[in-house]
CHARMM-style PDB file with segment names, atoms N, HN, CA, C and O in Angstrom:
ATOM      1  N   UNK     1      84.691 -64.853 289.927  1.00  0.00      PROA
ATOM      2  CA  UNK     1      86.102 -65.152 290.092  1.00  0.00      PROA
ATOM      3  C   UNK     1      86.843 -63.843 290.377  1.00  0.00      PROA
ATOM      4  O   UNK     1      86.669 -62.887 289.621  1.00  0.00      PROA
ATOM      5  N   UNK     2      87.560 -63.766 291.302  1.00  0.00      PROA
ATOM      6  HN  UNK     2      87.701 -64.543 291.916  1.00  0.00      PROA
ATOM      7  CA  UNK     2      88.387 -62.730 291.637  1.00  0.00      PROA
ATOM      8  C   UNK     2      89.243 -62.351 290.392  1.00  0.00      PROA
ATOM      9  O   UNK     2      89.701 -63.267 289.708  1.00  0.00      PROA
ATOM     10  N   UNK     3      89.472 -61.116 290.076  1.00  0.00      PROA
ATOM     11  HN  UNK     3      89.100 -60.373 290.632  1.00  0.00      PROA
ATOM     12  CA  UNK     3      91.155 -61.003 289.767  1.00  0.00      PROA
ATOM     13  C   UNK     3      92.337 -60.977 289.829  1.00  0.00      PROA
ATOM     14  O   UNK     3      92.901 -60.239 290.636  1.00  0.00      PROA
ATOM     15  N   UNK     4      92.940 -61.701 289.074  1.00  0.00      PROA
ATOM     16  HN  UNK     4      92.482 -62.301 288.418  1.00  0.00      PROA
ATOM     17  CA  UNK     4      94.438 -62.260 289.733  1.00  0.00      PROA
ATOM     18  C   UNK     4      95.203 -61.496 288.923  1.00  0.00      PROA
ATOM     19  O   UNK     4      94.817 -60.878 287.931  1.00  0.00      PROA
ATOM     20  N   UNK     5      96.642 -61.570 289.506  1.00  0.00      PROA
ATOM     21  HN  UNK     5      96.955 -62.072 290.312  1.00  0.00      PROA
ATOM     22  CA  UNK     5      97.491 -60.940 288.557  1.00  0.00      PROA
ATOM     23  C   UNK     5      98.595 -61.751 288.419  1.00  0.00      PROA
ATOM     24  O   UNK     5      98.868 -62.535 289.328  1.00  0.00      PROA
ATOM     25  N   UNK     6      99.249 -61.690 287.463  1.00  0.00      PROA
ATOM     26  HN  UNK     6      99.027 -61.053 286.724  1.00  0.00      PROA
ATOM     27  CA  UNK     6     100.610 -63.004 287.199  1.00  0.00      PROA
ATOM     28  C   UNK     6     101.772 -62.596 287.070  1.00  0.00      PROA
ATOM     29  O   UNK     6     102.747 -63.242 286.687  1.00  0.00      PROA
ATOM     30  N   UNK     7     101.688 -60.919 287.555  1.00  0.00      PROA
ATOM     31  HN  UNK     7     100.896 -60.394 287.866  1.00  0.00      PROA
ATOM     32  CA  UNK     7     102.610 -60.044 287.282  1.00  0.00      PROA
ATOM     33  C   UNK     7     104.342 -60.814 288.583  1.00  0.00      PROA
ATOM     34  O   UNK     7     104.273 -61.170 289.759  1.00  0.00      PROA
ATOM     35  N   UNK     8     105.139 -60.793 287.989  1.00  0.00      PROA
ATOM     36  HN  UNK     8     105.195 -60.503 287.034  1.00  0.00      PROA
ATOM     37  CA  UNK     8     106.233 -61.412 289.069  1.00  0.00      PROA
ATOM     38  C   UNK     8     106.257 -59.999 289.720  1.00  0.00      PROA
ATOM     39  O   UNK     8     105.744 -58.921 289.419  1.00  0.00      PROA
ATOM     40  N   UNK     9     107.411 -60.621 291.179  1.00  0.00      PROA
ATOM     41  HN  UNK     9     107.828 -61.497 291.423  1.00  0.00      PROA
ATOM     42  CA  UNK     9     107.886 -59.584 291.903  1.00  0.00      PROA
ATOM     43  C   UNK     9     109.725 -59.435 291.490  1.00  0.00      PROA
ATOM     44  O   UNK     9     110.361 -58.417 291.765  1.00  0.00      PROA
ATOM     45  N   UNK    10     110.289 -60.557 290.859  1.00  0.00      PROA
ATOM     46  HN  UNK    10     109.773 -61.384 290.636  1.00  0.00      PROA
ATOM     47  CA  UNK    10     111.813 -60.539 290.713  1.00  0.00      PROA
ATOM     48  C   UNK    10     111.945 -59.893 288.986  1.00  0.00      PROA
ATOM     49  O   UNK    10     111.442 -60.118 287.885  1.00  0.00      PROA
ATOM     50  N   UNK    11     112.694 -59.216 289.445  1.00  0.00      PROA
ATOM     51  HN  UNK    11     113.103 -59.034 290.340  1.00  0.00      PROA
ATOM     52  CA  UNK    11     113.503 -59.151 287.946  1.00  0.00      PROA
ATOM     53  C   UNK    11     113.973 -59.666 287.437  1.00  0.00      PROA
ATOM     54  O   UNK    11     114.787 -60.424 287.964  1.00  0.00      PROA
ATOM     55  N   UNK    12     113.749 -59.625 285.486  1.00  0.00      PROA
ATOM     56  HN  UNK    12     113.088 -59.009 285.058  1.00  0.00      PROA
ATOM     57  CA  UNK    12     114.557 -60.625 284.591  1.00  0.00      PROA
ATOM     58  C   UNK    12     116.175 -60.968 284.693  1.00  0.00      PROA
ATOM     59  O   UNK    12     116.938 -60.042 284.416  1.00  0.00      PROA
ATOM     60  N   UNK    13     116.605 -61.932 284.980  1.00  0.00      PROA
ATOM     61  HN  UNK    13     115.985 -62.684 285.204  1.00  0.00      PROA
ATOM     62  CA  UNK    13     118.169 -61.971 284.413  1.00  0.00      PROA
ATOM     63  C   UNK    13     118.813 -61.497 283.516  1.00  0.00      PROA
ATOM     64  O   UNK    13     118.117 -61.362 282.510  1.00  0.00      PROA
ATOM     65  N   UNK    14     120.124 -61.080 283.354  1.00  0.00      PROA
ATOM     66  HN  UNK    14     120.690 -61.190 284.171  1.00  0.00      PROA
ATOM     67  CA  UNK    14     120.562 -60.772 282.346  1.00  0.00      PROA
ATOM     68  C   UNK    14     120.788 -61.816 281.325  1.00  0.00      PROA
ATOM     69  O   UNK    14     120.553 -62.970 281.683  1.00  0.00      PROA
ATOM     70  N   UNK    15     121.303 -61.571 279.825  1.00  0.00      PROA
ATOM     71  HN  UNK    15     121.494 -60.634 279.534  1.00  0.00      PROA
ATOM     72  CA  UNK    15     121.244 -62.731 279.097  1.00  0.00      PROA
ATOM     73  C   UNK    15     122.848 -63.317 279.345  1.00  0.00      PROA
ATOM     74  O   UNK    15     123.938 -62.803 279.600  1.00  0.00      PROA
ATOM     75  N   UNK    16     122.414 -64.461 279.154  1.00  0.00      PROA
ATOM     76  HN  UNK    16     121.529 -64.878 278.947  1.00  0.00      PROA
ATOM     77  CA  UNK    16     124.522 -65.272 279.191  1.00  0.00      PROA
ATOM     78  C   UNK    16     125.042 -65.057 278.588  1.00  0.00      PROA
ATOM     79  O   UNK    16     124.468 -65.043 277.500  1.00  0.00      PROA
ATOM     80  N   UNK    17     126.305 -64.737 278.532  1.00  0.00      PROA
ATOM     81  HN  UNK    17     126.771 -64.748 279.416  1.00  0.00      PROA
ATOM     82  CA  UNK    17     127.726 -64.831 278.011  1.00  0.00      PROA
ATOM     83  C   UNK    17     127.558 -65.601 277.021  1.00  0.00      PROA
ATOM     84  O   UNK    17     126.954 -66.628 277.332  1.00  0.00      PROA
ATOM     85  N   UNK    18     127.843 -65.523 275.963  1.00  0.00      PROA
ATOM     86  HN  UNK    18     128.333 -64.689 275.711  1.00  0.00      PROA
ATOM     87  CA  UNK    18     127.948 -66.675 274.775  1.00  0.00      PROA
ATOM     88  C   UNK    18     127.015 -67.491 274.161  1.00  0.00      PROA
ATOM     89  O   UNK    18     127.111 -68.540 273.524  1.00  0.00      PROA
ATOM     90  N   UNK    19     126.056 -66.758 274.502  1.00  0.00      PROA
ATOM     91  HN  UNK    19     125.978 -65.906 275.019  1.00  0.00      PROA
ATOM     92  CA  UNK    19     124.385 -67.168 273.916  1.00  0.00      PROA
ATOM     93  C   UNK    19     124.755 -67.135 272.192  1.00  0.00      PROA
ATOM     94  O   UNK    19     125.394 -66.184 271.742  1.00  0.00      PROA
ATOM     95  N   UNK    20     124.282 -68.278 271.281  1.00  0.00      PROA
ATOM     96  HN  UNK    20     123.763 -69.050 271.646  1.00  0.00      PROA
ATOM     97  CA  UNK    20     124.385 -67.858 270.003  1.00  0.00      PROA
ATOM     98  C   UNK    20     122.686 -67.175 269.549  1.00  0.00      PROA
ATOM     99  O   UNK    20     121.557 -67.617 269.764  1.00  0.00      PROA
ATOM    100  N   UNK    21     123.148 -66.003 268.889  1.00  0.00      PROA
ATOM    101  HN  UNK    21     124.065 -65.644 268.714  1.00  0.00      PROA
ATOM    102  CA  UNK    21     122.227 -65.042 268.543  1.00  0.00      PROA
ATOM    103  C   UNK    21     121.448 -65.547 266.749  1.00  0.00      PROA
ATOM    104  O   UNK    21     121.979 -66.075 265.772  1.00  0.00      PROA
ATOM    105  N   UNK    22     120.101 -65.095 266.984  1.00  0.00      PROA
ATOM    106  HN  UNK    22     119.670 -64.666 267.778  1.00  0.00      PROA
ATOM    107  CA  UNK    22     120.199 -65.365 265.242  1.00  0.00      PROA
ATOM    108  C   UNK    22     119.307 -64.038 264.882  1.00  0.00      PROA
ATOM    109  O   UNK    22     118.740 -63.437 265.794  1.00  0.00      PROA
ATOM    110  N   UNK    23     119.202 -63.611 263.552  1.00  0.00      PROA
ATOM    111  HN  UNK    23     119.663 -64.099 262.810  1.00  0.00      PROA
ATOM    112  CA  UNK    23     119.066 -62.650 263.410  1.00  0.00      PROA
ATOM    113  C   UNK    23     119.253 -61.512 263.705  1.00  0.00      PROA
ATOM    114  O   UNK    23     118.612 -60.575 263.231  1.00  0.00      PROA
ATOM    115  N   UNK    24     120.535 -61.370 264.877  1.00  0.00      PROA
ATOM    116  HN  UNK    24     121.056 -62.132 265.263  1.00  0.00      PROA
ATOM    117  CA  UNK    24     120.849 -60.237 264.871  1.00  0.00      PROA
ATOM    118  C   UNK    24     122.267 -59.673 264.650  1.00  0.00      PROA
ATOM    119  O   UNK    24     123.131 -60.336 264.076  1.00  0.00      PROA
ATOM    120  N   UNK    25     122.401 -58.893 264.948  1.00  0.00      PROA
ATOM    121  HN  UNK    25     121.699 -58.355 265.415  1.00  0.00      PROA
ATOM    122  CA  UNK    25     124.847 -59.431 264.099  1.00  0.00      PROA
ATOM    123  C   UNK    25     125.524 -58.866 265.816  1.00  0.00      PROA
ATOM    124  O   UNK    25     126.724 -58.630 265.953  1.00  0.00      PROA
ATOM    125  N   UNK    26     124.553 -58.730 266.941  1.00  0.00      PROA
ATOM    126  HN  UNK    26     123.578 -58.922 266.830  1.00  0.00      PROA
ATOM    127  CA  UNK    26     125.190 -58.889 267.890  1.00  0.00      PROA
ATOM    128  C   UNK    26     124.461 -59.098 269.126  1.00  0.00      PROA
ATOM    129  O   UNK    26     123.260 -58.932 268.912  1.00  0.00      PROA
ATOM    130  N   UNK    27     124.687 -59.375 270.250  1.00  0.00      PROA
ATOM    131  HN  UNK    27     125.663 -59.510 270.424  1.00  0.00      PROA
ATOM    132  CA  UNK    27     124.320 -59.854 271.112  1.00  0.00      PROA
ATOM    133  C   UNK    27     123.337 -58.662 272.112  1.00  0.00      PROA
ATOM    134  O   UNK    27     123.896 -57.716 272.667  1.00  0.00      PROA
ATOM    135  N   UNK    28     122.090 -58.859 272.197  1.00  0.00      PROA
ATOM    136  HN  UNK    28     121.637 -59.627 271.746  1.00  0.00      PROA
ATOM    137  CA  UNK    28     121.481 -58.218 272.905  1.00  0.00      PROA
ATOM    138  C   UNK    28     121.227 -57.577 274.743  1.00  0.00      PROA
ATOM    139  O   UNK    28     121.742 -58.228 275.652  1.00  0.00      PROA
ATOM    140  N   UNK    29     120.690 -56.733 274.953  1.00  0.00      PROA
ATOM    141  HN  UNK    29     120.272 -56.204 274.215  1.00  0.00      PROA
ATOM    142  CA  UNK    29     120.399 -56.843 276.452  1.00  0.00      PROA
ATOM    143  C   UNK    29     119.290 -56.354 276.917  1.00  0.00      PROA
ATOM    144  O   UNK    29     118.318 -55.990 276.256  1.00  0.00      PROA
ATOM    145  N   UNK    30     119.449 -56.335 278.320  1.00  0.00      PROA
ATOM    146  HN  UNK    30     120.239 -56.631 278.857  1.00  0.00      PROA
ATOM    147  CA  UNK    30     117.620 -56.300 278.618  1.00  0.00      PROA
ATOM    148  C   UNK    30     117.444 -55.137 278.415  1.00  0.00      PROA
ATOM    149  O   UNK    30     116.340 -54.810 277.980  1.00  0.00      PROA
ATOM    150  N   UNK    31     118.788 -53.776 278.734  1.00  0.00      PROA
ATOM    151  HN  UNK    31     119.685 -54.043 279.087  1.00  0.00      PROA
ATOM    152  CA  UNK    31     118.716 -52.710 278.796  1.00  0.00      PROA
ATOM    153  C   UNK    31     117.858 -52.010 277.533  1.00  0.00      PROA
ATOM    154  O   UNK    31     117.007 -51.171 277.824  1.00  0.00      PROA
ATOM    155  N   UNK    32     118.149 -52.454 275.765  1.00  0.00      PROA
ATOM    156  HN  UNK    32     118.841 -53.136 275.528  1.00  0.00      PROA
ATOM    157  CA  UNK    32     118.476 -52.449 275.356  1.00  0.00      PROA
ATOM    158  C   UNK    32     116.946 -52.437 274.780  1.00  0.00      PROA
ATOM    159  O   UNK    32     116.596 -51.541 274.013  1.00  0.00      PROA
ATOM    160  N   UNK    33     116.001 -53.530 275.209  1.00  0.00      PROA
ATOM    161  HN  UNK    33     116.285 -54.258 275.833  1.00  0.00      PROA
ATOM    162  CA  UNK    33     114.631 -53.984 275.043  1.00  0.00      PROA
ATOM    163  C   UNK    33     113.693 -53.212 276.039  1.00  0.00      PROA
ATOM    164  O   UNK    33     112.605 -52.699 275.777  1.00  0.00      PROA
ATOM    165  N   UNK    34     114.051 -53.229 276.683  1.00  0.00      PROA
ATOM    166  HN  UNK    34     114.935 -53.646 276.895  1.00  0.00      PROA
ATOM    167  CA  UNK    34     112.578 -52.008 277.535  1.00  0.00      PROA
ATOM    168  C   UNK    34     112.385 -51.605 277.128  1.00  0.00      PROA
ATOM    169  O   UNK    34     113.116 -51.106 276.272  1.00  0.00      PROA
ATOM    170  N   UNK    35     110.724 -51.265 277.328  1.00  0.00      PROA
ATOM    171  HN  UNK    35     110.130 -51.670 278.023  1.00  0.00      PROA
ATOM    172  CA  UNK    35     110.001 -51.068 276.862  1.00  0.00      PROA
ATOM    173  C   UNK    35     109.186 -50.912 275.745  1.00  0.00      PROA
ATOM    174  O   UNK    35     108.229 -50.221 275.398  1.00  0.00      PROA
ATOM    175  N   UNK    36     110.322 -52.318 275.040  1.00  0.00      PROA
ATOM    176  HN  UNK    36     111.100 -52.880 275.321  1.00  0.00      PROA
ATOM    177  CA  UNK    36     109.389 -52.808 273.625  1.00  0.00      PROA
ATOM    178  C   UNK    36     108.977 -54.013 273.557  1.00  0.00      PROA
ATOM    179  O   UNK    36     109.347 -54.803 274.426  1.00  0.00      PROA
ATOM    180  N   UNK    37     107.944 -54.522 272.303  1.00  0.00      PROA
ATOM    181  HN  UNK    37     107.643 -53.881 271.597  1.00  0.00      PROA
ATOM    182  CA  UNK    37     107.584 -55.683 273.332  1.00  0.00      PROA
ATOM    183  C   UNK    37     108.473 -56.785 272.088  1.00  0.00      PROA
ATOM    184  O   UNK    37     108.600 -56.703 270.867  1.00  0.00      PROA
ATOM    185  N   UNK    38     108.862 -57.582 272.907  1.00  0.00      PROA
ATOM    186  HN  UNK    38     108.758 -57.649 273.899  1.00  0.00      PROA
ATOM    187  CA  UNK    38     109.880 -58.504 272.372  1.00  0.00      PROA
ATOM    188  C   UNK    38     109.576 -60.306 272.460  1.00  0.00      PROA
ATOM    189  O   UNK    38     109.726 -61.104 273.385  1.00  0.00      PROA
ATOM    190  N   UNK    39     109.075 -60.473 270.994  1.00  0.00      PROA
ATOM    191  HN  UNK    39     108.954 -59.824 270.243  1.00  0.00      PROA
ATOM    192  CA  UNK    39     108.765 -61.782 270.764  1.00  0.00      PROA
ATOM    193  C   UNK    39     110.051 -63.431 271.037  1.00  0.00      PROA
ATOM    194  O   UNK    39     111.051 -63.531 270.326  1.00  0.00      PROA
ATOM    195  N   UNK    40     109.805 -64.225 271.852  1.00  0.00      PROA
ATOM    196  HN  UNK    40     108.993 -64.144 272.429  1.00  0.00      PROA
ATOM    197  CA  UNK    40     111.028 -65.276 271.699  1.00  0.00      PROA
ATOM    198  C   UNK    40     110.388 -66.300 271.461  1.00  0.00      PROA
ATOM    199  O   UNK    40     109.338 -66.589 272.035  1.00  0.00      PROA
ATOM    200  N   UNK    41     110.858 -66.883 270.709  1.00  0.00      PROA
ATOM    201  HN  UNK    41     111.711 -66.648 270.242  1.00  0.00      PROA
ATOM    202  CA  UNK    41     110.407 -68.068 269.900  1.00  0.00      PROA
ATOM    203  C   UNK    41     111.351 -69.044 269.811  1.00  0.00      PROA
ATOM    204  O   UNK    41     112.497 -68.998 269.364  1.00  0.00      PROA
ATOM    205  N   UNK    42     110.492 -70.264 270.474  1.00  0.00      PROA
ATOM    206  HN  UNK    42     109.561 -70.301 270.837  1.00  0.00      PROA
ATOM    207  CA  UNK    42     111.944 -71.348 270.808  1.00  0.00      PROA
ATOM    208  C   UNK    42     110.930 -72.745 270.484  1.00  0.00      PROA
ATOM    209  O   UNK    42     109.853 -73.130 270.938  1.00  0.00      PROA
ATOM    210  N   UNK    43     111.898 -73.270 269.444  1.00  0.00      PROA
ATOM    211  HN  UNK    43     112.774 -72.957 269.075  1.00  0.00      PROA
ATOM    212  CA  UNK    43     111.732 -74.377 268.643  1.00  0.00      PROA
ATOM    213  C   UNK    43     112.815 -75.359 269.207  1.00  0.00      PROA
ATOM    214  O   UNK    43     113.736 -75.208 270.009  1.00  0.00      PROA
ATOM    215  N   UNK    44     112.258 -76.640 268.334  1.00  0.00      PROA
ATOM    216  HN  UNK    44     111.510 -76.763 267.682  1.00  0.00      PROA
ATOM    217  CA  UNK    44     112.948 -77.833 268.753  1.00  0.00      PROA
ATOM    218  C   UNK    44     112.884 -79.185 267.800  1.00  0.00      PROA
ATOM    219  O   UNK    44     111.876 -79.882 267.692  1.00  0.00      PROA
ATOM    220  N   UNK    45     114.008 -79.405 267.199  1.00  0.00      PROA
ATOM    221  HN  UNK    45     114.828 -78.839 267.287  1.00  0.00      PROA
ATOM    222  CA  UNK    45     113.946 -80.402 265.998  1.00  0.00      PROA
ATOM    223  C   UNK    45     113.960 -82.313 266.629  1.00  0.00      PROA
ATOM    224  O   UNK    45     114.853 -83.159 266.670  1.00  0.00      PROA
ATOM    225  N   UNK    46     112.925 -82.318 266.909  1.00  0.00      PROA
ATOM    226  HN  UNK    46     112.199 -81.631 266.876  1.00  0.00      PROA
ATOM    227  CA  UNK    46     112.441 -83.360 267.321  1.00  0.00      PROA
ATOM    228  C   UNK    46     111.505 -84.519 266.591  1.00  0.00      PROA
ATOM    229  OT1 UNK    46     111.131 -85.503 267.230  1.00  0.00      PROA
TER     230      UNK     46
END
């Protein structure tokens, strides 16, 4: 099997305006996270 890569070519978006944050006491950015590695974890009460 060849090697592939899954790497994108576009850059991330910035985050939205008025996102509610948890655990943190303010609103983040991408700037802000480079080059660390940053876990998101998204649940759903279903």
């Amino acid at each position: 099997m060849a090697d592939r890569s899954f790497a994108g070519d576009a850059d991330a978006p910035e985050f939205p305006q008025g996102l509610e944050w948890v655990n943190t006491h303010r609103p983040l950015t991408l700037a802000e996270l480079a080059g660390k590695v940053v876990i998101l974890d998204f649940w759903t009460y279903c």
